[in-house]
Every structure is written in structure tokens, then in C-alpha cells.
C-alpha positions in Angstrom: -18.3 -5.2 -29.4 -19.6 -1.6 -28.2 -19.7 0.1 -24.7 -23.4 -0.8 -24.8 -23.1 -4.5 -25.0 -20.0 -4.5 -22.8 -21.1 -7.5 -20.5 -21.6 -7.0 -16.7 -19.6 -7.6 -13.8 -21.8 -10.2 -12.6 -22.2 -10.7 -8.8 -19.7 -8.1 -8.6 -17.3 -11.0 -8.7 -14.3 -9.1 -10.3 -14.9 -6.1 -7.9 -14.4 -9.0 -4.9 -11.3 -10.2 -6.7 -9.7 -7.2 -6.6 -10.8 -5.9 -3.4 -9.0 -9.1 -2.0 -5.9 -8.7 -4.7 -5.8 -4.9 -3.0 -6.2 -6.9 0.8 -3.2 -8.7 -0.4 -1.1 -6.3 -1.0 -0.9 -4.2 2.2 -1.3 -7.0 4.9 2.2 -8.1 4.9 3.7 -5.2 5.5 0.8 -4.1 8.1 1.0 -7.4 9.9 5.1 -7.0 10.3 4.0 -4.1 11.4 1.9 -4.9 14.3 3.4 -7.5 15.2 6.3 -5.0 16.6 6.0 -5.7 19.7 7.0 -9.5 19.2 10.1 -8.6 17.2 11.3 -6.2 19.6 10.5 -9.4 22.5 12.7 -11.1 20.5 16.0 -9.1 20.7 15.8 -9.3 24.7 17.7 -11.9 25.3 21.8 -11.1 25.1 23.7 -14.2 23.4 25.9 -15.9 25.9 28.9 -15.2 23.8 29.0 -11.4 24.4 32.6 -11.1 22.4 31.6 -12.8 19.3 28.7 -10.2 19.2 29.9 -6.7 17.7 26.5 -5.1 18.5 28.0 -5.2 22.0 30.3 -3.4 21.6 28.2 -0.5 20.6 27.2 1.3 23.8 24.4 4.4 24.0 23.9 6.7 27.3 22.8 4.7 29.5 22.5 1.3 27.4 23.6 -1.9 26.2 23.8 -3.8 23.0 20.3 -4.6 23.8 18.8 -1.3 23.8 20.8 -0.8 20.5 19.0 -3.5 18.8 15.7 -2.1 20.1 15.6 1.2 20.1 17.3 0.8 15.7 14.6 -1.6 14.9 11.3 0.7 13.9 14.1 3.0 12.1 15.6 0.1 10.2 12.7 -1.3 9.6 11.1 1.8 7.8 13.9 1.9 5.8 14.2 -1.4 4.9 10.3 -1.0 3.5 10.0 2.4 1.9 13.6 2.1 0.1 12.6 -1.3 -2.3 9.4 -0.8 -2.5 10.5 3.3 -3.8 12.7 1.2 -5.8 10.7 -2.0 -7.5 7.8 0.4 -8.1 10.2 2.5 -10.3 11.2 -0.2 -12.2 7.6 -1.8 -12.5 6.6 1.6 -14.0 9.1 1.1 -17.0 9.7 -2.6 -16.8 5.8 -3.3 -17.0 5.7 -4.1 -20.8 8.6 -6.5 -21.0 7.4 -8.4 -18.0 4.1 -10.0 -18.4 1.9 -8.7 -16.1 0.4 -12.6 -14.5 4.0 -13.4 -14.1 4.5 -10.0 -12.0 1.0 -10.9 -10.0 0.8 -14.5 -9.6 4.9 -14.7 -8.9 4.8 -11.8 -6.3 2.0 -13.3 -4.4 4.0 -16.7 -4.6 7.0 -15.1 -3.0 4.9 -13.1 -0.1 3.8 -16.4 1.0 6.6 -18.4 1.1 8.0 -15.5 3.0 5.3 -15.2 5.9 5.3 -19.5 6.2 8.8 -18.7 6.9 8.0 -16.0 9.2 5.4 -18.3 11.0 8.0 -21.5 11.4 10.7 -18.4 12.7 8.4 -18.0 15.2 8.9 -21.3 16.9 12.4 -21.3 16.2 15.0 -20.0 18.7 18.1 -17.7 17.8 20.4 -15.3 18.6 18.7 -11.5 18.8 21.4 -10.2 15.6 21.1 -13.2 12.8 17.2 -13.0 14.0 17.3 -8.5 13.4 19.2 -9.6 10.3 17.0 -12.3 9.1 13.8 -10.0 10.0 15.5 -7.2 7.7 15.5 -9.5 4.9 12.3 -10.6 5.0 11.2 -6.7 5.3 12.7 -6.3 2.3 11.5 -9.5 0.4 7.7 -8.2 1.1 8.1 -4.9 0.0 10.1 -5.6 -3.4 7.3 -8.0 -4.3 4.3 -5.9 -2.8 5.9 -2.7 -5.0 5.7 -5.0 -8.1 2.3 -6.4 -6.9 0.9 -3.1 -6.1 2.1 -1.2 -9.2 0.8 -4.2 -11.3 -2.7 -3.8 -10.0 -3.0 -0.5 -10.7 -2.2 -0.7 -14.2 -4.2 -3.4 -14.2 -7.3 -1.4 -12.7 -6.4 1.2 -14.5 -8.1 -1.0 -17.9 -11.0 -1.4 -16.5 -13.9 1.4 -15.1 -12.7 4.1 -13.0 -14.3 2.7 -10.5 -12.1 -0.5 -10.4 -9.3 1.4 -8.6 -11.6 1.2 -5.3 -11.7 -1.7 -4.5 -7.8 -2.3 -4.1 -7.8 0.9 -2.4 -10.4 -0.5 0.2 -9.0 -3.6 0.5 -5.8 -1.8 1.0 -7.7 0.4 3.9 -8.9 -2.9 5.2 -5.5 -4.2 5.8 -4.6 -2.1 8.1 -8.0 -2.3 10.1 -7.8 -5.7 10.4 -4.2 -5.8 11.6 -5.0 -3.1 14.2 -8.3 -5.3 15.5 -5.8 -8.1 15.8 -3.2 -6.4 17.7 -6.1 -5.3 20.2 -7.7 -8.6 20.3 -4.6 -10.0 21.4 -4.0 -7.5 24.3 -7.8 -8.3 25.4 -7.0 -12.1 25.1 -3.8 -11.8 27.4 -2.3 -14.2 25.3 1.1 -15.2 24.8 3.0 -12.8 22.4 4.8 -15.7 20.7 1.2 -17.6 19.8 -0.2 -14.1 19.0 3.1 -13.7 16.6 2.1 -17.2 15.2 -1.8 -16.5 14.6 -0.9 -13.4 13.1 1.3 -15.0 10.4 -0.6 -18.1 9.8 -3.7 -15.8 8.8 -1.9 -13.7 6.5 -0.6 -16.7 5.0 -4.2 -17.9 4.4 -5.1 -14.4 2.7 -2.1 -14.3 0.8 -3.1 -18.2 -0.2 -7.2 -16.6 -1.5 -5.4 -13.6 -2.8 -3.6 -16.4 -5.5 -7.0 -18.0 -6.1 -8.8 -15.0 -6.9 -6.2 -14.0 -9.5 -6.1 -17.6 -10.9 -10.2 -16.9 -11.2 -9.7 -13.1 -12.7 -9.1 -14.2 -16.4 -12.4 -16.8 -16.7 -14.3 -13.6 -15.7 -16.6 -12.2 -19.4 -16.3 -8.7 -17.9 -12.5 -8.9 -17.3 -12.1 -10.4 -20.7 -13.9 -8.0 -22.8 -11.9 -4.7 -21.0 -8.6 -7.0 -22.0 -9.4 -6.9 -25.7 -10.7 -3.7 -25.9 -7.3 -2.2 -24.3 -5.7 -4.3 -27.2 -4.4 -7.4 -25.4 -5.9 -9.3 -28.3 -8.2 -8.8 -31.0 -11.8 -7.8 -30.0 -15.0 -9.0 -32.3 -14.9 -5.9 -34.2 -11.4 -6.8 -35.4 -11.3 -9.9 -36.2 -14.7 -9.7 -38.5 -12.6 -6.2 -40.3 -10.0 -8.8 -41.0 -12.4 -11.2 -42.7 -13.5 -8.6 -44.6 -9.7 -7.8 -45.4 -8.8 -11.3 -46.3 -11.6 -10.9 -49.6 -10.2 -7.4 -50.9 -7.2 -7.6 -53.8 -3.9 -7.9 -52.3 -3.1 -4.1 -53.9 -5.9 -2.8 -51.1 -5.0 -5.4 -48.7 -1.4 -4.6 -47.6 -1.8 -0.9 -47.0 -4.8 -1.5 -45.1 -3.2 -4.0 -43.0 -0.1 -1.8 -41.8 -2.5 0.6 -40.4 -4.8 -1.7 -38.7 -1.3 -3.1 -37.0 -0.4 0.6 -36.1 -3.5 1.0 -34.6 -3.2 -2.2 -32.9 0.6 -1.7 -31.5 0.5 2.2 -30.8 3.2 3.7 -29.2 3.2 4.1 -25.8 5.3 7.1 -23.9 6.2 7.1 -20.2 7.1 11.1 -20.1 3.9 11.7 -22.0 1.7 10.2 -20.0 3.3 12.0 -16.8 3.1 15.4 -18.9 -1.2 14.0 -18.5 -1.2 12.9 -15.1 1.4 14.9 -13.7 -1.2 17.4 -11.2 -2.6 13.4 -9.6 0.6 12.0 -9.4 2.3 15.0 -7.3 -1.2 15.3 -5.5 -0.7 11.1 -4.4 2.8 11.7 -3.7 2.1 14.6 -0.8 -1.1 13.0 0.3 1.4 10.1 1.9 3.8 12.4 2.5 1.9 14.3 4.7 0.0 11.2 6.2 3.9 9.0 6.6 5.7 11.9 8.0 2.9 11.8 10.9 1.7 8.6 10.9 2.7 6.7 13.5 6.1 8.9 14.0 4.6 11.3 15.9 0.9 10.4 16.8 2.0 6.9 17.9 4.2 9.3 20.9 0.8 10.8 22.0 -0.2 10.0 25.9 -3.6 10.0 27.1 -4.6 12.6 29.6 -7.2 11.3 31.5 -6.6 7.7 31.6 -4.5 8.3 34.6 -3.3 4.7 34.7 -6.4 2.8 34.0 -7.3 0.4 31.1 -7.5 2.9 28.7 -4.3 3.8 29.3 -3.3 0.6 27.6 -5.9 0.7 24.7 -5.7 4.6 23.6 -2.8 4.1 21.2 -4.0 1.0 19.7 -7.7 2.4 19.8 -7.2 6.0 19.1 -4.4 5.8 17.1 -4.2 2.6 14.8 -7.7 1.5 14.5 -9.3 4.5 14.2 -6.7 5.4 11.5 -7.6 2.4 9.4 -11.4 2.5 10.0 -11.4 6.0 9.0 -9.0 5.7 5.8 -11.0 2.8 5.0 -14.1 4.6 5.1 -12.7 7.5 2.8 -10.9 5.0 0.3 -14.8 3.0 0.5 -17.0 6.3 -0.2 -15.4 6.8 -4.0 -17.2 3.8 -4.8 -20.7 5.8 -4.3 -18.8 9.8 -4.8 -16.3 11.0 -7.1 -16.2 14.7 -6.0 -14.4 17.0 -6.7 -14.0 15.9 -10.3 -10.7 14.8 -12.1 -10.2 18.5 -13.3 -11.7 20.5 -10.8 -9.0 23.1 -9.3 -10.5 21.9 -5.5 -8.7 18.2 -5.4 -5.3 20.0 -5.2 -6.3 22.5 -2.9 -8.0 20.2 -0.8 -4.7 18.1 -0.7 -2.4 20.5 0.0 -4.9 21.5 3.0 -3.7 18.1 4.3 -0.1 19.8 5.7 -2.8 21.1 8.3 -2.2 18.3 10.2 1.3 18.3 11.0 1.1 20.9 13.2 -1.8 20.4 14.8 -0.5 16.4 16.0 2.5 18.2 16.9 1.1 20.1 19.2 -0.8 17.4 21.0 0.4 15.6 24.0 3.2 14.4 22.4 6.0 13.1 24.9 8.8 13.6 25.5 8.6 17.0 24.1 11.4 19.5 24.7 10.5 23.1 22.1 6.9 23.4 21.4 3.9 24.1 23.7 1.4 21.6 24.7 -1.9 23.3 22.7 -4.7 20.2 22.8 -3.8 18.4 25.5 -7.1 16.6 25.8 -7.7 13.3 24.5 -10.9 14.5 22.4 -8.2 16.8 20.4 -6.2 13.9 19.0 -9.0 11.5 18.0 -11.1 14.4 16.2 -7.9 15.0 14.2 -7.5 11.7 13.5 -10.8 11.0 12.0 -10.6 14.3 9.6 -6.8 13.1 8.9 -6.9 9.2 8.2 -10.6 10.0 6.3 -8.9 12.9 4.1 -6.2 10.4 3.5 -8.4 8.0 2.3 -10.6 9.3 0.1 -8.3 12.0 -1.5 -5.4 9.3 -2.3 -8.2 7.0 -3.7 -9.7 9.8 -6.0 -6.3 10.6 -7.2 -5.6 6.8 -7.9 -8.6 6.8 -10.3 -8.9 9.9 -12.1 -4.9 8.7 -13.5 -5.5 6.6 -15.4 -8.3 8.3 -16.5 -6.9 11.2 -18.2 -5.2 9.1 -20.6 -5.9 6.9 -23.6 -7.1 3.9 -22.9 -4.1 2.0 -24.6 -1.8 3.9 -22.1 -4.0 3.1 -18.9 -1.7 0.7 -17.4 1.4 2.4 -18.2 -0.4 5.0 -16.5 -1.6 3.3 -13.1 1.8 2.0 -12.8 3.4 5.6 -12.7 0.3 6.5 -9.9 1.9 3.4 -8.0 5.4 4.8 -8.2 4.8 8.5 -6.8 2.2 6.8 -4.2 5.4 4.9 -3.4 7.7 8.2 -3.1 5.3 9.5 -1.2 5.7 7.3 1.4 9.3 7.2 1.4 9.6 10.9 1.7 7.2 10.4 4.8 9.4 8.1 6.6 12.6 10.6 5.7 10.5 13.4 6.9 9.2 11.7 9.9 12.2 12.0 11.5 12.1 15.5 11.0 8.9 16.3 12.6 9.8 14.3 15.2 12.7 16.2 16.3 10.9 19.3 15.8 8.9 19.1 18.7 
């Protein structure tokens, strides 16, 4: 089999499956993350036993053991995310080849659900605000253990097929987070309970999570996902096997050297510092673009108050409007366009430049309305400030991080694809650990 006879993805069907396999990975975590505002609901209520609780006897100006649980769990919570899944996508990068990769997929997707129908029958059950922080923690780290090996997998997965396969987990991924800030608004519209909200949330991701399964049970039926497989050496392709008929009829003297070469070809070696040595200009590039976008994003722009709303509805909407859905709309819309644009190229000089233009924006949301502020001046305190800045930062996000996610793999051998989608994963993960350790930083700063 050539390039010109490769089959076609027909219907687009394996684009779909992995634009839902890229949904799937980033709607756990953007779900627990929405849904915020239930957990912290949830460590209101003091246990009657106040002794047998040490968080009581933790005391902060002007608090209680209450406020301590409250005002720790955002903090804990980012670190309970960012540290596995730093973690599991390190060890997916080297651990890829001794792990087969539909155990890694189908078995982290397994575990992501059982976690959220846990999550969902949590949220009926009642308990004490510290096992429930604890328990919470746990699961936080549960999702984004599996979600590093599922998201690292996927890339080197993607990284097999066309360059253009990487998009679609990177839009489904952009879709996650739109979808769980249209949820979060819908359920302020509704004036619904928080605790059925809570419930509705996980229930749905459950039912993704549940289609993200199915679609990777489909993925291997698929002729278009089949022929990349053998072409990248996961078994023999056409061309192979009919050069080993042709082997089996030659003398034994030709046959044996013949055949040592064809299995070196077959088995090459495959180099983890040699493919970075490739790659290395995309994978620092995908590690600041998250930097940049974690360190802001929602640390400081969540703090932004609205100066004209003066106390009206859009008082109550501007954060979830301005801030989270028109982040994810936007970075959607960038991670979307590399499907139809793939400018600047994978060696132009301008995709680096253009990212470390990015740090632009730290500055500029710092001095926004951000309160409470205590050393820098207020510079755009208008609301029209903020939500241009946000469309040029959650669209450069977007679209640069995706274009970066492609072009990796795509500087390498095919045989070393995977190996090198799975190192992309792991600095797009270290990106957005050092944007939750810088976060803090910026925050203080203003």
C-alpha cells in the first residue's frame, strides 16, 4: 500500500471519534471545576462534634474552621490536578511502549467513569465538610492521573495519523470547557437548586465519558485507522507481507541476511532524548503557551469586577459570561481554525515569536479592575478592556497550543510519532503546572 491508495476517512468518522476521545479528556476536570461553587456549599456546615475536628482548631483573622476549608479549596484543588497529571504524563511519555496503548485508553476512560458515578451518588449523600474535602481531593486526583495517561495516549496516538488529526482532540478539548461554562450559566438562569445542578452536571459527564468508551471500542474497525496502524509498523502492511513471500522462495544462504534487515527495519530503535533534540523549539513553545494562559487564567481574571453593572443582572453574569465562556468559545475557535490554516508553518521563526508575544497579557489583566488590589494602578477599568483581551488571549491560546501540538509529531519519523506526541503531552502538562505555581505569583503582584 502507497500514500495514493491510502483509504479515506469516510464520513469523517475517525475525525468524530477523536474529537469526542479529545471531549473526554478535559470534561472531568472542567466539570469539577465548575461545579465549585457546590463543593465549597458543601463545607458550610460545621460538624456537631467541633473537638474531634482538627480543622477547628486552625483559626485565620477573622475566621473559623469553616472559612479554612473554603478559602484552601481552589488552592488544593489546583494542586491536587496539575501535580499527577505533571506526574502520569511523565511517565506515559517513557512508559508508553511497555504499556499497550488500548489498555492505557480504554482503562483510563473506565476509571473516569466510575469516578464521576461516584461523584454523582456523593452528591446525594450527606457528610461531614473534612472526610467530604478529603474524599473530593481524591477523586481530583483519580481524574487527573487517568486524564494525564488518557491525554498523552491520544496524542501519540494522533500523532500516527495526518497532521491534521491532532485537531480534533484539541477542539474537543476547547469544547469542554465551553460546554461546562454554558452549564454553569444555565444553571444560574434556571435558579435551580445547586445540589440537582451538582447532580445534572455529573450524570452528563458520565454519559460522555460512557460515548467516549464506545467511540474508542469503534476506532480499530475504522480502514483509515487501520492502514496508518500498519504503516507506523504496528503490524505488517501489504507491501511486507508479499516481500516475505517473495523471501520464503529465495535459498536459505540469501534468505537469512535478508530477513535480519527487514526485522531491523521493522523494530527500529526508538530514542526519547532524540526526539526532544527534534521537537524541542514545539515542546518549550506548548509549555509557555499554558504557562502564560494558567498563571492568568482564572487566578487573576476570575478577580475582575464589572464597572458598569452597578448591581444589576449583569453583575451576576459578567464572570461567568466574560470570563469563562468567552474563554472557551474563543480557545475553541482558535484550536477549531487549524483544521482549515496551518500558518505560520512548523519551521517558520514567527510561531515562537508569536508565542512569546503571549506574556503580553499578564500585565495587561493585571491591570484591569482586579479587586482587591493593593500596588498597581487601575489602567482599563472599563468592562470593554477585559473582554477585548480575552478574546485575543483565549483565541491565541487556542490556536498556537494546537499548531504546536501538530507540527511535533511532525518533525519526526513516522515510527517515532507517538513517542513524540506523548513528550508534546508532557511539557503541555508542565506548562500548566508552572501556571498554577506562577498564578500565585501574579496574584500577589497586584
Amino acid at each position: 500500500m502507497t500514500a495514493i491508495n491510502a483509504p479515506r476517512d469516510k464520513y469523517n468518522a475517525v475525525w468524530i471519534i477523536f474529537f469526542i476521545l479529545g471531549l473526554g479528556t478535559l470534561l472531568p476536570w472542567n466539570f469539577f471545576m465548575t461545579a465549585t461553587m457546590y463543593f465549597t456549599s458543601r463545607l458550610k456546615d460545621l460538624p456537631t462534634d467541633h473537638s474531634s475536628n482538627p480543622m477547628v482548631n486552625e483559626t485565620l483573622e477573622g475566621g473559623d474552621a469553616r472559612s479554612v476549608l473554603e478559602s484552601k479549596f481552589n488552592n488544593v484543588m489546583t494542586l491536587c490536578a496539575m501535580v499527577p497529571l505533571l506526574i502520569f504524563t511523565c511517565l506515559n511519555s517513557f512508559l508508553h511502549q511497555r504499556i499497550p496503548q488500548k489498555f492505557r485508553i480504554s482503562g483510563s476512560l473506565v476509571v473516569i467513569l466510575v469516578v464521576f458515578l461516584l461523584t454523582a451518588v456523593f452528591v446525594k449523600v450527606e457528610m461531614a465538610p473534612l472526610p467530604f474535602f478529603i474524599i473530593t481531593m481524591i477523586k481530583i486526583i483519580c481524574i487527573n492521573s487517568f486524564g494525564a495517561i488518557l491525554q498523552g495516549s491520544l496524542f501519540g496516538l494522533a500523532g500516527i495519523l495526518p497532521a491534521s488529526y491532532t485537531t480534533p482532540i484539541m477542539s474537543g478539548q476547547g469544547l469542554a470547557g465551553t460546554f461546562a461554562a454554558f452549564s454553569m450559566i444555565c444553571a444560574l438562569a434556571s435558579g435551580s437548586a445547586l445540589q440537582d445542578s451538582a447532580f445534572g452536571y455529573f450524570i452528563t459527564a458520565c454519559v460522555v465519558i460512557l460515548l467516549a468508551i464506545m467511540s474508542y471500542l469503534v476506532l480499530p474497525r475504522m480502514e483509515f485507522f487501520q492502514y496508518h496502524m500498519e504503516s507506523n509498523g504496528s503490524r505488517p502492511s501489504a507491501d511486507e507481507e508479499n516481500k516475505m513471500d517473495l523471501l520464503k522462495k529465495e535459498s536459505p544462504a540469501e534468505k537469512r541476511p535478508v530477513v535480519s534487515l527487514m526485522e531491523d527495519e521493522a523494530k527500529p530503535t526508538v530514542s526519547v532524548l532524540n526526539i526532544f533534540k527534534q521537537i524541542w523549539v514545539m515542546a518549550l513553545s506548548v509549555c509557555f503557551i499554558f504557562t502564560v494562559t494558567i498563571g492568568t487564567f482564572p487566578a487573576v481574571t476570575v478577580d475582575v469586577e464589572s464597572t458598569v453593572a452597578n448591581g444589576g443582572a449583569w453583575d451576576t453574569y459578567f464572570i461567568p459570561v466574560s470570563c469563562f465562556l468567552l474563554f472557551n468559545l474563543m480557545d475553541w475557535a482558535g484550536r477549531s481554525l487549524t483544521a482549515v490554516c496551518l500558518w505560520p508553518g512548523k519551521d517558520s521563526m514567527w510561531l515562537p515569536v508569536l508565542v512569546g508575544l503571549r506574556i503580553v497579557f499578564v500585565p495587561l489583566f493585571m491591570l484591569c479592575n482586579v479587586q482587591p488590589r493593593y500596588y498597581l494602578p487601575l489602567v482599563f477599568g472599563h468592562d470593554a478592556w477585559y473582554i477585548i483581551f480575552m478574546i485575543f488571549f483565549s483565541f491565541s491560546n487556542g490556536y498556537l497550543a494546537s499548531l504546536c501540538m501538530c507540527f511535533g509529531p511532525k518533525k519526526v519519523s513516522q515510527h517515532e510519532a507517538e513517542t513524540a506526541g506523548a513528550i508534546m503531552a508532557f511539557f503541555l502538562s508542565l506548562g500548566l503546572a508552572l501556571g498554577a505555581a506562577v498564578s500565585f505569583a501574579f496574584r500577589a503582584l497586584i
